[in-house]
C-alpha positions, -999 to 999 in steps of 0.1 A, spaced: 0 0 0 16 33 -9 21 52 19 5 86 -4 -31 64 11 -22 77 40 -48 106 52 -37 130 81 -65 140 106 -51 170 124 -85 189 133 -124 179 137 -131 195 106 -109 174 85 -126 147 107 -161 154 94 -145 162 57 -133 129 58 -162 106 69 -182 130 43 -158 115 13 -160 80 25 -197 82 29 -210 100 -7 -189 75 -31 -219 58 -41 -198 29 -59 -180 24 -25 -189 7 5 -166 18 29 -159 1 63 -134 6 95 -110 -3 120 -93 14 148 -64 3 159 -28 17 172 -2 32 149 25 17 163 62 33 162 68 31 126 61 50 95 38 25 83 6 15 101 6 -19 127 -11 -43 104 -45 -62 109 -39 -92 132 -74 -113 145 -76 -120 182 -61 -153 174 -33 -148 155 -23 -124 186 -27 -154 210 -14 -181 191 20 -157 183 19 -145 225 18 -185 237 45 -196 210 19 -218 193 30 -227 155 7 -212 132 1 -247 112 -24 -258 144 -47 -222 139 -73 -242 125 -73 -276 149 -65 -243 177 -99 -227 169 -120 -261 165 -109 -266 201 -118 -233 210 -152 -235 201 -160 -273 212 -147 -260 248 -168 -227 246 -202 -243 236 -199 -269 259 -195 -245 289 -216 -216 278 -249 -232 296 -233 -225 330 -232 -189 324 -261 -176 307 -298 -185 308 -306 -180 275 -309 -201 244 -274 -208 227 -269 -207 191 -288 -231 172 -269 -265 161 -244 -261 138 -245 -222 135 -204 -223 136 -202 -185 129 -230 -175 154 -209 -194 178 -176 -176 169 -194 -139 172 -201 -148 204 -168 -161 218 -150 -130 204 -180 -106 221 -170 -120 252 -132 -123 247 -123 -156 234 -95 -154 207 -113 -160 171 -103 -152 138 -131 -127 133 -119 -94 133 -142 -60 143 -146 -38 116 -177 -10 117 -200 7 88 -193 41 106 -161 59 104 -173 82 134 -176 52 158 -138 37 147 -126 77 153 -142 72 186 -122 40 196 -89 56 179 -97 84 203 -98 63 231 -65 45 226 -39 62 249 -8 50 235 0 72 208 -9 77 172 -36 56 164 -52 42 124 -82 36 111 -79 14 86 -107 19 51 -114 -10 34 -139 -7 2 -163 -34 11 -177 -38 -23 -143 -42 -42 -130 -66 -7 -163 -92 -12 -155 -94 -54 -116 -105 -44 -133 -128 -19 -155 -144 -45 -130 -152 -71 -110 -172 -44 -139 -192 -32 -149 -197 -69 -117 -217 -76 -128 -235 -45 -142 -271 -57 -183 -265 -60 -172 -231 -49 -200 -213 -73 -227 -232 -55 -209 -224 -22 -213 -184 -34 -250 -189 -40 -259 -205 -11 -235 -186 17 -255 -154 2 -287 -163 5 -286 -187 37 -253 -176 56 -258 -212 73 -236 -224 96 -229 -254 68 -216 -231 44 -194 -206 66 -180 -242 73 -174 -250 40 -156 -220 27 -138 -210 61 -130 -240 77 -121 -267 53 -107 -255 21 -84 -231 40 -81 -202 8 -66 -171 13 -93 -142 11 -105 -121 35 -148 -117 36 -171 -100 56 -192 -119 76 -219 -113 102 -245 -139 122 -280 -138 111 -286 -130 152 -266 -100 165 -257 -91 197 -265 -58 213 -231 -46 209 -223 -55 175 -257 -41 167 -248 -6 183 -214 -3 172 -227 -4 134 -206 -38 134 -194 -66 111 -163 -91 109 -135 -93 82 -127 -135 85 -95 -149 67 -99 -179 47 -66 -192 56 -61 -188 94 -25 -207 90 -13 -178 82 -14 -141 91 -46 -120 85 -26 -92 64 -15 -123 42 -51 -131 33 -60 -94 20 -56 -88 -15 -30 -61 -9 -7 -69 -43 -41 -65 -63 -37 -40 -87 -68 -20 -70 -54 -22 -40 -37 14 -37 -77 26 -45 -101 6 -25 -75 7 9 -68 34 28 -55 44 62 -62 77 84 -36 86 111 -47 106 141 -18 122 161 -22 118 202 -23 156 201 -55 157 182 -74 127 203 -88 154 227 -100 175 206 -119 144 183 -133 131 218 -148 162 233 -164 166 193 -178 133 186 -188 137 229 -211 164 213 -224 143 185 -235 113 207 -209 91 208 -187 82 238 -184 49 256 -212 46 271 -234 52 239 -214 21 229 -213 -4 252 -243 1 271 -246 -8 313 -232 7 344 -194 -3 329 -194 17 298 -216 50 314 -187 48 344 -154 43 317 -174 73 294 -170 98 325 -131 95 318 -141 118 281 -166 138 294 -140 154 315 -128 171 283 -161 191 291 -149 209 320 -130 233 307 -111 263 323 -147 283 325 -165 255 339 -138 248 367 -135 287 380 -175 287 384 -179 254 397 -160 248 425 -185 248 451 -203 214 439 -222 200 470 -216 168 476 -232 165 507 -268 150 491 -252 116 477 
């Protein structure tokens, strides 16, 4: 990826410029990933939950796949002494993977989110330094995909029916067995409260032997065109927070419950500015 993709965001109006480019190129469908910079000149680049694990604990990358098969046999044999309702239905592999990596079990889904604003937000909220967003073009992404799982064997049928159905059966047969390089976007038929408010969907790899940047179509010819990445300096994070703050979105807006309203009080002290502190300084507190 040439590095002249690289867009700058160094105030909140070239933050709402920006989203306003991504969002009115009616042949695009543009989607998003925060995540941090790093210390180089290039971005850190895309690694699933467990990739990260499997390279933390030492474990060869040849055993991914027989790694996450034992992952989810030991997850959806344990879930009924946690939660009281229904699990995913039988056989609903990628329902079952959504909801290990919602509750933090390594997977090879990755988070990616239709809304530029919400992946500024969690850019914004990453303390250690620069941060990315990484653009994919959805639309251009899913066609690469296709042609991969086309040379599949019965891989046309596999298309046809993955579209229409997106049964367990088929994620099976195009993710877990043939083990292709592509990289798709995939999302359950059931979604959970927070993937629903977060404007969510995954990126999966076909081939989880190997890394996740390794499955993207990066040496396509398109590539420099339909990939893109924003960096956000650490000076400018306060400034995006205390405006996207004003537009609605903060922690607690996404992940709803006492944890995400208490964590969200961290931003809204961008609120109280100089003027706010000189006039305010005789809170009570003897009523709570």
């Amino acid at each position: 990826m040439g590095m002249n993709k690289i867009i700058y965001l160094k105030d909140c109006g070239k933050l709402l410029s920006t989203e306003e480019k991504f969002r009115n190129n009616a042949k695009t469908e543009w989607i998003f990933r925060a995540q941090p910079w790093g210390r180089r000149k290039s971005p850190l680049p895309i690694a699933s939950s467990l990739e990260r694990a499997c390279d933390d604990l030492s474990l060869a990358p040849k055993y991914a796949l027989t790694i996450e098969k034992k992952l989810i046999r030991e997850f959806a044999s344990c879930y009924h002494h946690y939660v009281s309702h229904p699990p995913p239905q039988m056989g609903e592999t990628l329902e079952w993977l959504a909801l290990m990596r919602h509750h933090g079990t390594p997977t090879r889904l990755v988070d990616f989110t239709w809304s530029f604003f919400v992946a500024a937000l969690f850019a914004g909220l990453d303390n250690n330094g620069d941060s990315a967003i990484w653009c994919i073009n959805k639309s251009w992404l899913g066609q690469r995909a296709e042609e991969a799982i086309r040379s599949i064997e019965g891989g046309e049928e596999l298309v046809k029916e993955h579209t229409e159905t997106r049964s367990g059966k088929s994620f099976r047969a195009i993710f877990i067995t043939p083990q292709t390089k592509f990289v798709s976007a995939v999302n359950p038929i059931r979604f959970n409260e927070r993937l629903a408010i977060q404007q969510g969907l995954f990126l999966a790899p076909g081939d989880i032997t190997t890394k996740f940047q390794s499955n993207l179509p990066l040496k396509d010819k398109d590539a420099d065109e339909n990939v893109r990445v924003v960096r956000i300096k650490a000076s400018s994070k306060p400034y995006f927070l205390k405006k996207l703050h004003r537009m609605g979105l903060h922690r607690s807006a996404l992940f709803p419950g006492l944890d995400g309203f208490a964590q969200s009080l961290r931003e809204r002290m961008l609120l109280f500015g100089e003027p706010y502190m000189r006039t305010k300084t005789d809170i009570d507190l003897a009523f709570i």
